[in-house]
C-alpha positions in Angstrom: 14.0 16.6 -14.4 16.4 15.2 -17.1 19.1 14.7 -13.8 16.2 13.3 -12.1 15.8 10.4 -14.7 19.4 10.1 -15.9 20.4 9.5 -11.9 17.3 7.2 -11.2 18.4 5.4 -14.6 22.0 4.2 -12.7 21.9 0.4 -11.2 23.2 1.4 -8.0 20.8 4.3 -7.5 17.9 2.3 -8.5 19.0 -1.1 -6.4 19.0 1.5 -3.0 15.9 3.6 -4.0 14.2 0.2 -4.3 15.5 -1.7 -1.4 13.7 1.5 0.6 10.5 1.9 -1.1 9.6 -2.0 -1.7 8.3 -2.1 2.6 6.3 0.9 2.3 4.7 0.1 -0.7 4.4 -3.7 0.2 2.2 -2.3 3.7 0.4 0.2 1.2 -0.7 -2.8 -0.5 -1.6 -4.9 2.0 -3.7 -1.7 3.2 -5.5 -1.4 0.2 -6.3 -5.0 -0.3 -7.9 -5.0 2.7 -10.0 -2.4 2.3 -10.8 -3.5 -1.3 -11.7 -7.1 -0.4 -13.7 -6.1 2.1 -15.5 -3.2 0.5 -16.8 -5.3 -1.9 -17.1 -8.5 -0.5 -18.9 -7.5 2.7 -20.1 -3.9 2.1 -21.0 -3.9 -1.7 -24.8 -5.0 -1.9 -25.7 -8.1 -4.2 -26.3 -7.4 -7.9 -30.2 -7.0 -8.7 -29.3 -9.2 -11.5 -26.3 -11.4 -11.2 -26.6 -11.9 -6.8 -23.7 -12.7 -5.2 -21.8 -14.3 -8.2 -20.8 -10.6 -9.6 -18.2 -10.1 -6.7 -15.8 -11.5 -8.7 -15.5 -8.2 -10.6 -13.7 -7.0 -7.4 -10.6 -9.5 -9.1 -11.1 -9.7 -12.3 -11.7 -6.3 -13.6 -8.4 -5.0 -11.8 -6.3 -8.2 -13.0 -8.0 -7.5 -16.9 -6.8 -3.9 -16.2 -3.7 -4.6 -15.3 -3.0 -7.3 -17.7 -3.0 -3.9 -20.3 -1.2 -1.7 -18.4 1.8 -3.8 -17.5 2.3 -4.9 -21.2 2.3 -1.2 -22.0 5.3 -0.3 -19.2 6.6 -3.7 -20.9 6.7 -2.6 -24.0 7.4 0.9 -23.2 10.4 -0.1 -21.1 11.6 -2.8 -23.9 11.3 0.5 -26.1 13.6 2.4 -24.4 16.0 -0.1 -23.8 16.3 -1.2 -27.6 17.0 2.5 -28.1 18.7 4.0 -25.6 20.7 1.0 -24.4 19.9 1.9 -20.9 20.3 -1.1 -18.7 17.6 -0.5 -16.4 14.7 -0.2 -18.8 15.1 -3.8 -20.0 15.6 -5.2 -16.6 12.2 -3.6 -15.6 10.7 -5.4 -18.7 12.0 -8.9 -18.1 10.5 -8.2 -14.9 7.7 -7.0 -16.0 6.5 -9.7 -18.0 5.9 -12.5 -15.5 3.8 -10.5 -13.4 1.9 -8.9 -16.2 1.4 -12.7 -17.2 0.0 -13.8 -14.0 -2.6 -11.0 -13.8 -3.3 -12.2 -17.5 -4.0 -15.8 -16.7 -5.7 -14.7 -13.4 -8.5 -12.5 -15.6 -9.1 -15.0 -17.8 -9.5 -17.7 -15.0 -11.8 -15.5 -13.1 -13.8 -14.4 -16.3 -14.4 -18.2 -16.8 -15.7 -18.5 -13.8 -17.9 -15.5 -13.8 -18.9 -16.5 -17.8 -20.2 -19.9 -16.5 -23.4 -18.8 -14.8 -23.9 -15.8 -16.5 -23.0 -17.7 -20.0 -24.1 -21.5 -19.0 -19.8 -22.1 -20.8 -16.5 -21.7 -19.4 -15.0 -20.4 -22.3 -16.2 -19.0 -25.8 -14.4 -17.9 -28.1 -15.5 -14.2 -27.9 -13.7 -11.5 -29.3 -12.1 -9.9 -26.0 -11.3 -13.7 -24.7 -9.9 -14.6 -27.7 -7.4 -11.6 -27.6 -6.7 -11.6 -24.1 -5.9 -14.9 -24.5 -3.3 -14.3 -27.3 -2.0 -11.4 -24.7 -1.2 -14.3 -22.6 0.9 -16.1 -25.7 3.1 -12.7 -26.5 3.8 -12.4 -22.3 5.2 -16.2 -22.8 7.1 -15.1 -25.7 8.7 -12.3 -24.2 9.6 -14.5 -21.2 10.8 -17.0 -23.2 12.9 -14.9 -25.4 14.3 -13.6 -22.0 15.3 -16.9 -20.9 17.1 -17.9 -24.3 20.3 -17.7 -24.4 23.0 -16.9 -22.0 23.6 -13.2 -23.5 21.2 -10.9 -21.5 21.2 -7.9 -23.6 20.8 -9.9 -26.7 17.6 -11.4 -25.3 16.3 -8.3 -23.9 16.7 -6.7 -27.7 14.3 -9.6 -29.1 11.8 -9.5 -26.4 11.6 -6.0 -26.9 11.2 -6.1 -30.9 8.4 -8.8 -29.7 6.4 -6.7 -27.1 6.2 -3.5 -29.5 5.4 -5.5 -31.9 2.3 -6.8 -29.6 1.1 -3.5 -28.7 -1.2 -3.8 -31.9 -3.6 -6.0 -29.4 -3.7 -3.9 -26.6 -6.3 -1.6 -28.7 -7.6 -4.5 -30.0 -8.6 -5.9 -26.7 -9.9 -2.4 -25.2 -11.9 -2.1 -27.9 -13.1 -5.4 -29.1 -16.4 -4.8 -27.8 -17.7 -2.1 -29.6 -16.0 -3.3 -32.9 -17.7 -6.6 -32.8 -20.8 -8.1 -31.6 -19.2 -10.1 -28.6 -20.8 -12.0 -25.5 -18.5 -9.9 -22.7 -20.3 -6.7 -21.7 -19.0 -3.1 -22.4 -17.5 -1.1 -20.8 -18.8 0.6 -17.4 -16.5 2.4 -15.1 -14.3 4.0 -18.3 -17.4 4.8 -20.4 -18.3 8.2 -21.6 -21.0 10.6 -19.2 -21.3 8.7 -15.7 -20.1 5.1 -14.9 -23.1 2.2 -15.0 -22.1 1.3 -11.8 -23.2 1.7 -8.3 -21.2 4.2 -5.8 -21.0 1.4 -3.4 -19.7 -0.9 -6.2 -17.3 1.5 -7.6 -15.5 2.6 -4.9 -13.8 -1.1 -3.7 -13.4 -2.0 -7.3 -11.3 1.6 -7.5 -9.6 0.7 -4.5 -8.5 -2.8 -5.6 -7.7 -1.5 -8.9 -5.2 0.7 -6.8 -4.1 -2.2 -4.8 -3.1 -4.2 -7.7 -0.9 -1.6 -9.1 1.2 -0.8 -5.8 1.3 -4.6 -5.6 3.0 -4.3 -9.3 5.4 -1.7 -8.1 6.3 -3.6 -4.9 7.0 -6.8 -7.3 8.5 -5.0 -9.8 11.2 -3.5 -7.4 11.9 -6.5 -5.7 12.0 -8.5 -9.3 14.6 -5.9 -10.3 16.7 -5.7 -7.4 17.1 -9.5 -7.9 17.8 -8.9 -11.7 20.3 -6.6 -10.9 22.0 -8.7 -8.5 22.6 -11.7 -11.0 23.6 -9.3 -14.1 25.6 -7.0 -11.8 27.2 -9.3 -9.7 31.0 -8.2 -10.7 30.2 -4.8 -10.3 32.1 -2.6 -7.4 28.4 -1.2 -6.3 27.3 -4.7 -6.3 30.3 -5.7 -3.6 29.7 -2.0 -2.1 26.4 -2.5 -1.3 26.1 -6.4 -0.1 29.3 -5.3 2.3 27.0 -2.2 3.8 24.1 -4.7 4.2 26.5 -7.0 5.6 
């Protein structure tokens, strides 16, 4: 296992691992999106409560999950790299961070837009807004500290110190409505005993919940390959490879 991880650590391992996977899982994703969108856009029944209007769940929940578990990888990967020194983990969180911060800003967008009719306001300033919100701020940081500066690994060490430092939120935002007495609902697919949630409503929120983390991966690998390219570019690999593609 240890070979395993040491051999998928190396650039050039990881640059042709990823140039074969990102197709399959790009057609994965597409799969699953489809299914996804149209399990619970067409097949889902309405809401007894909310009609039509809940559907956005089907976008937001996934893009609120993933908002979490992308900062965690982030973080995680930023970790590893401020330890270890290994190259590849902090490419994987500089790449990390603008996608996570897309699904961030896509969450809170579509939970203003569900909070209107279901709150009569676009935005309050509710406990698990407010700190998604801020999640939102600490991906900027980490981007921007990634884009200061000319000396990569330099960068990578600060945005690193910055994301671990952010993981304090992540339990604040998972947990922010039981602690307080907050407008957003709790929790219903992750609860304890059985989900509040219909099987027909579940199963296309599951499957876009799925989608959005191979469409992760397949941005992730494709995000790194690039990466690697501009900070490997005087590398023998790097000539190696472009002249085999060539």
């Amino acid at each position: 296992m240890w070979y395993w991880l040491h051999r998928f650590s190396s650039p050039a391992y990881f640059y042709r691992f990823a140039g074969k996977a990102t197709p399959w899982l790009a057609a994965i994703t597409g799969l699953l999106l489809l299914a996804g969108l149209y399990g619970g856009l067409v097949l889902a029944p309405a809401d007894y409560q909310q009609g039509d209007s809940y559907r956005i769940i089907f976008i937001h929940v996934p893009s609120a999950w993933m908002s979490l578990f992308i900062y965690v990888v982030m973080a995680a990967a930023g970790g590893i790299g401020l330890i270890w020194h290994i190259k590849l983990a902090e490419v994987v969180a500089a790449c990390s961070a603008p996608i996570g911060a897309s699904f961030t800003f896509i969450a809170l967008a579509t939970g203003s837009l569900w909070g209107k009719p279901m709150w009569g306001t676009w935005w309050v300033w509710d406990a698990r807004l407010t700190s998604e919100l801020i999640l939102l701020f600490l991906y900027f940081g980490v981007i921007a500290l990634q884009s200061a500066g000319e000396d990569k690994r330099t960068a990578s060490r600060a945005s690193a110190i910055l994301a671990l430092v952010g993981m304090i939120n992540i339990p604040i935002i998972h947990f922010s409505v039981e602690w307080w007495n907050t407008l957003h609902q709790g929790a219903t697919v992750s609860k304890m005993g059985a989900p509040s949630i219909h099987t027909s409503m579940l199963v296309p929120l599951l499957i876009m919940a799925l989608a959005c983390k191979f469409y992760y991966a397949t941005s992730l690998l494709m995000r790194a390959r690039a990466e690697l390219l501009e900070r490997e570019h005087n590398s023998n690999w790097i000539r190696d490879a472009l002249k085999n593609h060539g």
